[in-house]
C-alpha positions as a Markdown table, in Angstrom:
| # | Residue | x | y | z |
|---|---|---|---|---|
| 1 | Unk | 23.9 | -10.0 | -22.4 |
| 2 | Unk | 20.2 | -10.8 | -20.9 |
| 3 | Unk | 19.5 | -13.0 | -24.0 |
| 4 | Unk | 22.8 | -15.0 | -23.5 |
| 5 | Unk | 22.2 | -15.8 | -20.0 |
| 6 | Unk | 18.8 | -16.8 | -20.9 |
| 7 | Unk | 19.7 | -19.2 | -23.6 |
| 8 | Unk | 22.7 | -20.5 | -21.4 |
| 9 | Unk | 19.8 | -20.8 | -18.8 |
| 10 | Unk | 17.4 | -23.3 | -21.1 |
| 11 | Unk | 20.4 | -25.0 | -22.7 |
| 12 | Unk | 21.3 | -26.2 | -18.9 |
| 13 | Unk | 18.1 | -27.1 | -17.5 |
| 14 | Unk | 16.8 | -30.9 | -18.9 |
| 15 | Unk | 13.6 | -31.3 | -21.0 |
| 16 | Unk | 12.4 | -33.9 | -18.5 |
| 17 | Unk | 9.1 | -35.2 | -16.9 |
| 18 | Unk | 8.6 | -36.4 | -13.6 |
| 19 | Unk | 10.9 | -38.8 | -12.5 |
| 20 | Unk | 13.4 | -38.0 | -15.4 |
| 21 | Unk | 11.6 | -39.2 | -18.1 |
| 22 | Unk | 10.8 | -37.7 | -21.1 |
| 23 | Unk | 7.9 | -35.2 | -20.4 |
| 24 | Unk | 4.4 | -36.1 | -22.0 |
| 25 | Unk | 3.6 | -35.0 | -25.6 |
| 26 | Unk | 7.0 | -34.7 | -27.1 |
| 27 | Unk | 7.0 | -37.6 | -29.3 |
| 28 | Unk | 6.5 | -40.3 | -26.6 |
| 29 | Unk | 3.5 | -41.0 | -23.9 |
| 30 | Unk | 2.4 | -40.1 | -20.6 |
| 31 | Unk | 1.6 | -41.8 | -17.2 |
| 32 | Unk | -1.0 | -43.7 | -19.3 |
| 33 | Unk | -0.8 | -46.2 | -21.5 |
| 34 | Unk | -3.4 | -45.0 | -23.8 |
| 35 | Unk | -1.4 | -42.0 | -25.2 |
| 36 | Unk | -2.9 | -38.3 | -25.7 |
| 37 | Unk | -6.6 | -37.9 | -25.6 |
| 38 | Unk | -8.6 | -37.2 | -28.7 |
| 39 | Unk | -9.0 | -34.0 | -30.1 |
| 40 | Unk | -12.7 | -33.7 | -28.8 |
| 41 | Unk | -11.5 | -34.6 | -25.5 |
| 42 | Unk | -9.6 | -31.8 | -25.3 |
| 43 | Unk | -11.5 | -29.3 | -26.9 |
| 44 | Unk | -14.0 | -30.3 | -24.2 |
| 45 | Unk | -11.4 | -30.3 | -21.0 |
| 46 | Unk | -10.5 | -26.7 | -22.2 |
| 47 | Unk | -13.8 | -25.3 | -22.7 |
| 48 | Unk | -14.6 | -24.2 | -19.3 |
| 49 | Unk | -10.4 | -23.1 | -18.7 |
| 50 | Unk | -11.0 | -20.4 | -22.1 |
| 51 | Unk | -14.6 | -19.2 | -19.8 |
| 52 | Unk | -12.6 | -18.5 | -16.7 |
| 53 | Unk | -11.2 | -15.2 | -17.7 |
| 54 | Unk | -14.4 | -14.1 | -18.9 |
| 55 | Unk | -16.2 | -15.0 | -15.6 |
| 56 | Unk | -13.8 | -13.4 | -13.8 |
| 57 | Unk | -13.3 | -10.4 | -15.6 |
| 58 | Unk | -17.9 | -10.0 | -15.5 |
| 59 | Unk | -18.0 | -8.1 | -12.1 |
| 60 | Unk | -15.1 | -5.5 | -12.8 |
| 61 | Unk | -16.5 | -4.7 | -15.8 |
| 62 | Unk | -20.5 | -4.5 | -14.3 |
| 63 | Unk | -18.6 | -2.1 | -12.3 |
| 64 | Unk | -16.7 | -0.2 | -14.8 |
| 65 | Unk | -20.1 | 0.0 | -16.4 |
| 66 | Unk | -22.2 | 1.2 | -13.8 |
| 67 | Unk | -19.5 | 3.8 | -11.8 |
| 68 | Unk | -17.8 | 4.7 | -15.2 |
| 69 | Unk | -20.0 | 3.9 | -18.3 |
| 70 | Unk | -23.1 | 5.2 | -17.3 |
| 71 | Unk | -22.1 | 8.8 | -16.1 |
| 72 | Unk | -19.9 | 8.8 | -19.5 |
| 73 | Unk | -23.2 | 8.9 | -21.3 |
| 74 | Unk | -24.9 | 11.2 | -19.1 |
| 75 | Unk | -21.6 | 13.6 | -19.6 |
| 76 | Unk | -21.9 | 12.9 | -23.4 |
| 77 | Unk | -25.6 | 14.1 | -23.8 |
| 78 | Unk | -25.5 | 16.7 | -21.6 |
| 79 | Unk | -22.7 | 17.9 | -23.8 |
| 80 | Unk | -25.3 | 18.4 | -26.4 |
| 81 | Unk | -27.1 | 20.7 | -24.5 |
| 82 | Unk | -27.9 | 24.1 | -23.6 |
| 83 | Unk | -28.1 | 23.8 | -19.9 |
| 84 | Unk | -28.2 | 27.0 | -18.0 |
| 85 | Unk | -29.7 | 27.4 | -14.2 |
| 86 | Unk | -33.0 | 28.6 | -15.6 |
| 87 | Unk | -32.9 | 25.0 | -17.9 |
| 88 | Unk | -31.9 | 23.3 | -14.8 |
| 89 | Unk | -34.8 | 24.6 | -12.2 |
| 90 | Unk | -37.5 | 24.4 | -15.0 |
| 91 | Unk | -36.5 | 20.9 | -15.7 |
| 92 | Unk | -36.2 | 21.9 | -19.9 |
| 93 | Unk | -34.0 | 20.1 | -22.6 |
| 94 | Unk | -32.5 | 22.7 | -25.1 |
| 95 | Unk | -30.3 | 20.4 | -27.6 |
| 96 | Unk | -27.8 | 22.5 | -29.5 |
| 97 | Unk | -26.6 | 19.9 | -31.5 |
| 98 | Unk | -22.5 | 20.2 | -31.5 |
| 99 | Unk | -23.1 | 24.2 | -30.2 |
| 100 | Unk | -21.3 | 23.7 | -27.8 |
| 101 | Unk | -18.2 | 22.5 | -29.3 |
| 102 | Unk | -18.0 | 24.7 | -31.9 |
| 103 | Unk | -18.5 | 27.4 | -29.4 |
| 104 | Unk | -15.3 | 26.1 | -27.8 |
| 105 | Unk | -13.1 | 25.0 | -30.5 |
| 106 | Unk | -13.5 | 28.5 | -31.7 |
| 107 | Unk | -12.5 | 30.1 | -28.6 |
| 108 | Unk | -9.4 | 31.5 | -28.3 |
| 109 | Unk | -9.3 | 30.8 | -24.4 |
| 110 | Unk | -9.9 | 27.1 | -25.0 |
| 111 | Unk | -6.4 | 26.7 | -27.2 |
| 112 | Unk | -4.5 | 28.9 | -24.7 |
| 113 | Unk | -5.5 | 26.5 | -21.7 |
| 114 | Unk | -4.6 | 23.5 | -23.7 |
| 115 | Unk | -1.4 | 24.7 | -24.8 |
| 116 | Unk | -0.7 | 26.0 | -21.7 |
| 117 | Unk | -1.9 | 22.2 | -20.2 |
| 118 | Unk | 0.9 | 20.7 | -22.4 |
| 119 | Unk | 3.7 | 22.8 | -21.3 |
| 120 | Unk | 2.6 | 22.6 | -17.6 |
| 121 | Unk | 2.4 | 18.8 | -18.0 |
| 122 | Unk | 5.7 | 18.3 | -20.2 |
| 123 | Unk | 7.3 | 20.6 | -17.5 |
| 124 | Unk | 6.0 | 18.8 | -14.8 |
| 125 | Unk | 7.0 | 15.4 | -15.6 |
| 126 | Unk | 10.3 | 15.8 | -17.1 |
| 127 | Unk | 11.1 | 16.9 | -13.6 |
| 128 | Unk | 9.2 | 14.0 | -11.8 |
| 129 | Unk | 11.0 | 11.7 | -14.2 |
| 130 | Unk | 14.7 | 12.9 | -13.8 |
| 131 | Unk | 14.6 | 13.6 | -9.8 |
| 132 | Unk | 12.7 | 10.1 | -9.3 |
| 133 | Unk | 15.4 | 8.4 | -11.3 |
| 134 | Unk | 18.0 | 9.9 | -9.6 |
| 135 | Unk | 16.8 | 9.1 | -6.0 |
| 136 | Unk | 15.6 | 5.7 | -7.2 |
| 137 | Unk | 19.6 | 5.0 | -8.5 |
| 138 | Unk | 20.8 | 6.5 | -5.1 |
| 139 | Unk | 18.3 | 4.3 | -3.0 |
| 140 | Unk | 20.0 | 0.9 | -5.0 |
| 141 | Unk | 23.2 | 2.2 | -3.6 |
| 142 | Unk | 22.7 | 3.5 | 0.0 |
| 143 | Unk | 23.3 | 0.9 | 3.1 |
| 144 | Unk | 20.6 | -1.0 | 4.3 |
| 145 | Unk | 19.9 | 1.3 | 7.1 |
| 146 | Unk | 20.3 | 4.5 | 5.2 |
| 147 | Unk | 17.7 | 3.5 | 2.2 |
| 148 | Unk | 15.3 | 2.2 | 5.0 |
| 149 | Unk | 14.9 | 5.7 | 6.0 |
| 150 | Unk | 14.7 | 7.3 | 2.9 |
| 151 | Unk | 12.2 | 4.4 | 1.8 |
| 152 | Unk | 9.5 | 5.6 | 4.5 |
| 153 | Unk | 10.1 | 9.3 | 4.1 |
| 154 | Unk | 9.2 | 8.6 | 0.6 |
| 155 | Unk | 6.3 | 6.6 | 1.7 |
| 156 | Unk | 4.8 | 9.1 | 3.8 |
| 157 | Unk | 5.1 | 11.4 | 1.5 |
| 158 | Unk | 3.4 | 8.9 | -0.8 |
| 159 | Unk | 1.0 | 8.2 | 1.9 |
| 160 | Unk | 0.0 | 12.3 | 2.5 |
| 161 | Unk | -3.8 | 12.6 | 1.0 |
| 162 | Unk | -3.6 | 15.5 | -1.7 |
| 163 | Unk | -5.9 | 18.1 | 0.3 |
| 164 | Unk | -3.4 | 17.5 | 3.6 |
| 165 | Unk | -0.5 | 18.2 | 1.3 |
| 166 | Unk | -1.7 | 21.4 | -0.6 |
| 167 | Unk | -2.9 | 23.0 | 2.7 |
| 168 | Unk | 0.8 | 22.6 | 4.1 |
| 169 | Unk | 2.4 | 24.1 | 1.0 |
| 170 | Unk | -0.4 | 27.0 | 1.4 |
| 171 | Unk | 1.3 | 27.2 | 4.9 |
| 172 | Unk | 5.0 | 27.1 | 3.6 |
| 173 | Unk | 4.3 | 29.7 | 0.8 |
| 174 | Unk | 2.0 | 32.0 | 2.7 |
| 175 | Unk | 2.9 | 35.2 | 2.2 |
| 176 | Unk | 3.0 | 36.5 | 6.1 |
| 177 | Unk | 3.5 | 33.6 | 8.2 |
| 178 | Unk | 5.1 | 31.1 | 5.5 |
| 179 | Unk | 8.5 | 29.7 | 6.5 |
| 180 | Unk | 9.7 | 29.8 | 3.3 |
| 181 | Unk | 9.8 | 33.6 | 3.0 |
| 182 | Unk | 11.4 | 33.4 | 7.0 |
| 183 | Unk | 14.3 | 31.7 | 5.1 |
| 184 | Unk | 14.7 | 33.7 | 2.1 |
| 185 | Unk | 14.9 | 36.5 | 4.8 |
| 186 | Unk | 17.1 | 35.3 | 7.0 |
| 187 | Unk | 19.6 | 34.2 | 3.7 |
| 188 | Unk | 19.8 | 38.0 | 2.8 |
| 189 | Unk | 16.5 | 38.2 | 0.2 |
| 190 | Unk | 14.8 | 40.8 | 2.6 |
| 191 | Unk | 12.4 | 41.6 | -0.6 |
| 192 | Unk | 11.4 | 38.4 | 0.0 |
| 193 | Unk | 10.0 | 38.5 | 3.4 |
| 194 | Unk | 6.1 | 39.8 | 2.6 |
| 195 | Unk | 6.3 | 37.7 | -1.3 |
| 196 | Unk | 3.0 | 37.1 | -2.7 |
| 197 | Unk | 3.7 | 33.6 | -4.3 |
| 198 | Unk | 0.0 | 33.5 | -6.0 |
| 199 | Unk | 0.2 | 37.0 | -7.2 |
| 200 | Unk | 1.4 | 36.2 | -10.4 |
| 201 | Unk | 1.6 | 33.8 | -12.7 |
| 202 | Unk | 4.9 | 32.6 | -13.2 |
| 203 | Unk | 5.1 | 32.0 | -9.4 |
| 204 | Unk | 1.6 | 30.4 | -8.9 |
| 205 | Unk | 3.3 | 27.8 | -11.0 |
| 206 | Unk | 6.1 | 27.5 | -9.3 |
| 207 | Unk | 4.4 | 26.5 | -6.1 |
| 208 | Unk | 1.8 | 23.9 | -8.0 |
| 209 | Unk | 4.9 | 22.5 | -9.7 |
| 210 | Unk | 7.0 | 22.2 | -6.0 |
| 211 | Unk | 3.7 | 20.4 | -4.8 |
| 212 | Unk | 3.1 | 18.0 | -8.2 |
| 213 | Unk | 6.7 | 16.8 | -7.8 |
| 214 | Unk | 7.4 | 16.2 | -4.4 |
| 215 | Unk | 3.9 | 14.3 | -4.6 |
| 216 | Unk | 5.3 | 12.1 | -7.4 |
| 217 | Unk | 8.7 | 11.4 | -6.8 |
| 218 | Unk | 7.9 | 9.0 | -4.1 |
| 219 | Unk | 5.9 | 6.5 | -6.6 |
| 220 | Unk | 8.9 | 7.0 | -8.9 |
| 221 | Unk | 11.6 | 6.1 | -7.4 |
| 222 | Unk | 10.3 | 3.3 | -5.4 |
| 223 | Unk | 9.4 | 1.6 | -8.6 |
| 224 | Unk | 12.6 | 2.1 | -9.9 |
| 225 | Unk | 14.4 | 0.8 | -7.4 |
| 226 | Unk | 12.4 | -2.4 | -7.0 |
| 227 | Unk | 13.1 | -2.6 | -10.7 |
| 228 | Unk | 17.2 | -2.5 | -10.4 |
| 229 | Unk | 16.9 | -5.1 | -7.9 |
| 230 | Unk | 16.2 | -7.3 | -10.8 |
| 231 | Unk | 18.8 | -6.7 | -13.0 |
| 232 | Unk | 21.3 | -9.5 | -13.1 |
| 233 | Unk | 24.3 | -7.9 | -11.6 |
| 234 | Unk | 26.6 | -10.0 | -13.6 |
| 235 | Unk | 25.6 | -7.3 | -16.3 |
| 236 | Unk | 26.9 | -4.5 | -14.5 |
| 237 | Unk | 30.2 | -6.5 | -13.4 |
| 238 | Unk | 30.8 | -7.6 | -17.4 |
| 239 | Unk | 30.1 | -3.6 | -17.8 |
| 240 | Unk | 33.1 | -2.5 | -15.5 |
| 241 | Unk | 35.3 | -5.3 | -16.4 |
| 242 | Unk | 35.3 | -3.4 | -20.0 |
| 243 | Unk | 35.7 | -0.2 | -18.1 |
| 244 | Unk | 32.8 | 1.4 | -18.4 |
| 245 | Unk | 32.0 | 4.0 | -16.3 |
| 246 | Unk | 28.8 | 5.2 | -14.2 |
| 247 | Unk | 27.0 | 6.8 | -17.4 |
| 248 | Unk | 27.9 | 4.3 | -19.5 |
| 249 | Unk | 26.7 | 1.4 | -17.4 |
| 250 | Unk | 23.3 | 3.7 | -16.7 |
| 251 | Unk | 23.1 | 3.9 | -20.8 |
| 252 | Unk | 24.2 | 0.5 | -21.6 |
| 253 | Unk | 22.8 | -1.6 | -18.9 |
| 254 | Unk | 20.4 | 0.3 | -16.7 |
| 255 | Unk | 18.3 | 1.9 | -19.2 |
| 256 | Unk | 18.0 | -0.7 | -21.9 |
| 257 | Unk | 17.0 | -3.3 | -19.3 |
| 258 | Unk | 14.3 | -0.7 | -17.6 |
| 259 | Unk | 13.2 | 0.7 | -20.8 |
| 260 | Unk | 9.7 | -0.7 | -20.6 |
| 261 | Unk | 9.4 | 0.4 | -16.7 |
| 262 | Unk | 10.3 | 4.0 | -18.3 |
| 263 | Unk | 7.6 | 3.9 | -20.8 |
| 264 | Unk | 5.1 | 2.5 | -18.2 |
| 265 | Unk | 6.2 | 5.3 | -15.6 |
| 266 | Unk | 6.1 | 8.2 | -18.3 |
| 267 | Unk | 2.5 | 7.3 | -19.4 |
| 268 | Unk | 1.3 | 7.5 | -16.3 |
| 269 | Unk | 2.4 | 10.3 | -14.6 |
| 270 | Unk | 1.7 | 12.3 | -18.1 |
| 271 | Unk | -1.9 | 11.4 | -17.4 |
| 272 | Unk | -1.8 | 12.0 | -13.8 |
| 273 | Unk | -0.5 | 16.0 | -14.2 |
| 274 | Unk | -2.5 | 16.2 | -16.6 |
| 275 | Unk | -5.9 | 16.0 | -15.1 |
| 276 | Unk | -4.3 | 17.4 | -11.9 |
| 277 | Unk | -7.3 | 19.5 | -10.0 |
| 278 | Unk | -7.1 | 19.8 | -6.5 |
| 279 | Unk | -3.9 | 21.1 | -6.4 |
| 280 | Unk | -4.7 | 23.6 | -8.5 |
| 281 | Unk | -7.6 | 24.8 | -7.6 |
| 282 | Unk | -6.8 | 24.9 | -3.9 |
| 283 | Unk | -3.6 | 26.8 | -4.4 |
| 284 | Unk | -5.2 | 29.8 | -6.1 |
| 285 | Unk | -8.3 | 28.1 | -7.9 |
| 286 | Unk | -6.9 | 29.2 | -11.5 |
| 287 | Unk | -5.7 | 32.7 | -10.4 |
| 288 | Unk | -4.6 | 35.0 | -10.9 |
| 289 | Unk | -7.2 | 36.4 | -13.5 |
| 290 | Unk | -7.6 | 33.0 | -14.5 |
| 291 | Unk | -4.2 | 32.9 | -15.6 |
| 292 | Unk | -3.0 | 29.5 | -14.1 |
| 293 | Unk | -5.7 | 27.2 | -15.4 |
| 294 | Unk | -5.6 | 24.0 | -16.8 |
| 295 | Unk | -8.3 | 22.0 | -18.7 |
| 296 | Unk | -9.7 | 20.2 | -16.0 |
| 297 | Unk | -9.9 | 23.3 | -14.1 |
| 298 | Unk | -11.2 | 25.4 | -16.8 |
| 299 | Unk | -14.1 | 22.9 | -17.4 |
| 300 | Unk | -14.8 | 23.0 | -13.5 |
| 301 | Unk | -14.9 | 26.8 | -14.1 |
| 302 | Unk | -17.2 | 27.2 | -17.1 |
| 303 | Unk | -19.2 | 24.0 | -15.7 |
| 304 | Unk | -19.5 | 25.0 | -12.2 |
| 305 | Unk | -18.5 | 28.6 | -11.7 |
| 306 | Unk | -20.0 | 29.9 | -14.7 |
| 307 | Unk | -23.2 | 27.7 | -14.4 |
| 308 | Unk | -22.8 | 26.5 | -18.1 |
| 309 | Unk | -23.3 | 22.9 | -17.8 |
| 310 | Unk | -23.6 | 21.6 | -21.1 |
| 311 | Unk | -20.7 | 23.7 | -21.8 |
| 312 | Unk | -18.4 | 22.2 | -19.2 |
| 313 | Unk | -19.4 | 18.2 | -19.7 |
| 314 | Unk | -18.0 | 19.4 | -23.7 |
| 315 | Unk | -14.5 | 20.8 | -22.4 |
| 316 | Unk | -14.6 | 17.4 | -20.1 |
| 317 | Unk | -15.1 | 15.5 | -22.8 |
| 318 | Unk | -12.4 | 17.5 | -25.4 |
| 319 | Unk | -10.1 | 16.7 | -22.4 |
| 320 | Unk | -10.3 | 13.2 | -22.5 |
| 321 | Unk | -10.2 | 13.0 | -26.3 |
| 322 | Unk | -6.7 | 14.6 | -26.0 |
| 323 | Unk | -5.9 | 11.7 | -23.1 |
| 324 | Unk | -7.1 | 8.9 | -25.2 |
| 325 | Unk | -4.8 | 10.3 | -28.2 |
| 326 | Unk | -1.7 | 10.2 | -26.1 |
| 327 | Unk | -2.9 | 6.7 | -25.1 |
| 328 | Unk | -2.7 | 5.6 | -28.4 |
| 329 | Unk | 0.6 | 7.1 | -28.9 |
| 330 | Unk | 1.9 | 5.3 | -25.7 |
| 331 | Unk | 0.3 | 2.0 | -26.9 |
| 332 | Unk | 2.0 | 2.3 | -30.5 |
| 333 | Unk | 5.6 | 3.0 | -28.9 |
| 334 | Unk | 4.6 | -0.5 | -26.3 |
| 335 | Unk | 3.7 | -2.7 | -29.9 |
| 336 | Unk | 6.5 | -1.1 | -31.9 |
| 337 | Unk | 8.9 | -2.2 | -29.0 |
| 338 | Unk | 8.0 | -5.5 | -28.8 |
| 339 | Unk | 8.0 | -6.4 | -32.5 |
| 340 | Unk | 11.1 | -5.2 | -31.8 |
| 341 | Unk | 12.5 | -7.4 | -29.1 |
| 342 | Unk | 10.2 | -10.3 | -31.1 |
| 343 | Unk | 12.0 | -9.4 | -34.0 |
| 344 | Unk | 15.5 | -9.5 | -32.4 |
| 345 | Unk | 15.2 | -12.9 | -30.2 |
């Protein structure tokens, strides 16, 4: 339907230039009588316009250089090396050559944190995904007044720096004074009233995942509201007139339209769970028994904690090897949708 209205669009509009006459360079001339300049004219008009970019583009990337590339080295050689504390007070290099990564990839505790970093992130954002989607549809159909409100309650939830937020949820969960074991008292779960919510696993989870979400949602459903607002809404009236219902419309309008907003959305908060830290590590830093960390937190751990340097820039570094390979995934699905859409225009 979007195609149609866009070809009804250019068939109504005039191929006119200024003044209704026929626009410069399609088969007749200009304002000037002495018709389109020479072809070394304009390679020499354009010159400078093909620089621009470039120019512009020179201090974000000195920037990305300095703050970004440089450190990226540093991390990358240090890698290479055997750097304890003794190393690191006597001011001696030990290179190990790729030591340290087979040291890793041979590690049975390496492959259990990653795999247990893909479920946490799958998990994670399926959840951010579906609730955001939902509250961005219901925000397209409150009242003005109504989806005002929720609009800054998402915002300042948006808004909340990370630290501020995990301390509350350390508050909320706390296993004396927290108010949610108050409620699950007062609702009849009396076992509830002294739970340890970082004592295990499982619920250790459950808290970080409570705290990931409601972090994300906000950015979420924002974005998708803003993006409904620019779906033509003679698109959704053609889709009732033939009777669709609510899913349908959502499956045959909504969805195809925002596709690329879903892609975009998905990408990103796949990278941002995925190299979540302080949440994490300020819930429970890993714990129990090291049982709730992540890759980012498990190279702070060997890195850090452990005082293994060279060890830790290596897990760094296999971390954002398995980042850059879901880039590239994300990047093939964005080409091989709009050879797609190229392909049916």
């Amino acid at each position: 339907m979007a195609v149609q209205l866009d070809d009804a669009a250019d068939k109504a509009a005039p191929r006119t230039g200024k003044g209704d006459a026929p626009p410069a360079g399609r088969g007749g001339r200009g304002a000037g009588s002495s018709g389109t300049p020479s072809a070394p004219a304009r390679r020499t008009a354009s010159a400078p316009a093909r620089r621009t970019p470039y120019l512009l583009l020179l201090p974000a990337l000195l920037a990305t250089a300095v703050f970004l590339g440089w450190p990226m080295v540093r991390n990358l050689l240090l890698s290479f090396q055997n750097l304890n504390m003794k190393e690191l007070i006597q001011h001696l290099t030990d290179w190990r050559g790729t030591g340290n990564y087979q040291e890793i990839l041979g590690s049975e505790q390496f492959w259990r944190v990653t795999s247990r970093t893909v479920v946490f992130t799958a998990v994670n954002v399926v959840l951010i995904m579906v609730l955001g989607v939902l509250i961005g549809l219901l925000l397209a159909r409150l009242g003005t007044t109504v989806r005002l409100v929720l609009s800054a309650a998402l915002v300042l939830a948006w808004a909340m720096p990370v630290i501020a937020a995990t301390t509350v949820f350390q508050w909320l969960f706390d296993s004396r004074y927290g108010v949610v074991n108050w409620v699950l008292d007062r609702l009849g779960w009396h076992s509830m009233a002294h739970y340890d919510w970082v004592g295990s696993q499982l619920s250790t989870f459950f808290v970080i995942t409570v705290l990931i979400v409601w972090q994300s949602l906000p950015f979420v459903a924002l974005n998708l509201y803003a993006a409904t607002t620019t779906i033509p809404k003679e698109l959704y009236e053609a889709a009732r007139m033939d009777g669709a219902g609510t899913w349908k419309v959502f499956t045959s309008v909504t969805f195809p339209f925002l596709k690329p907003f879903f892609l975009a959305t998905t990408f990103l908060e796949i990278i941002w769970v995925f190299k979540a830290f302080p949440q994490i590590f300020a819930i429970n830093q890993g714990g129990p028994d090291r049982l709730t960390e992540t890759l980012p937190i498990y190279a702070f751990t060997e890195g850090v904690g452990n005082l293994h340097f060279g060890m830790g820039a290596a897990i760094s570094l296999l971390t954002i090897v398995v980042l850059l390979a879901m880039t590239a995934y994300y990047l093939r699905l964005t080409f091989k949708q709009e050879q797609q859409e190229e392909n049916g225009l």
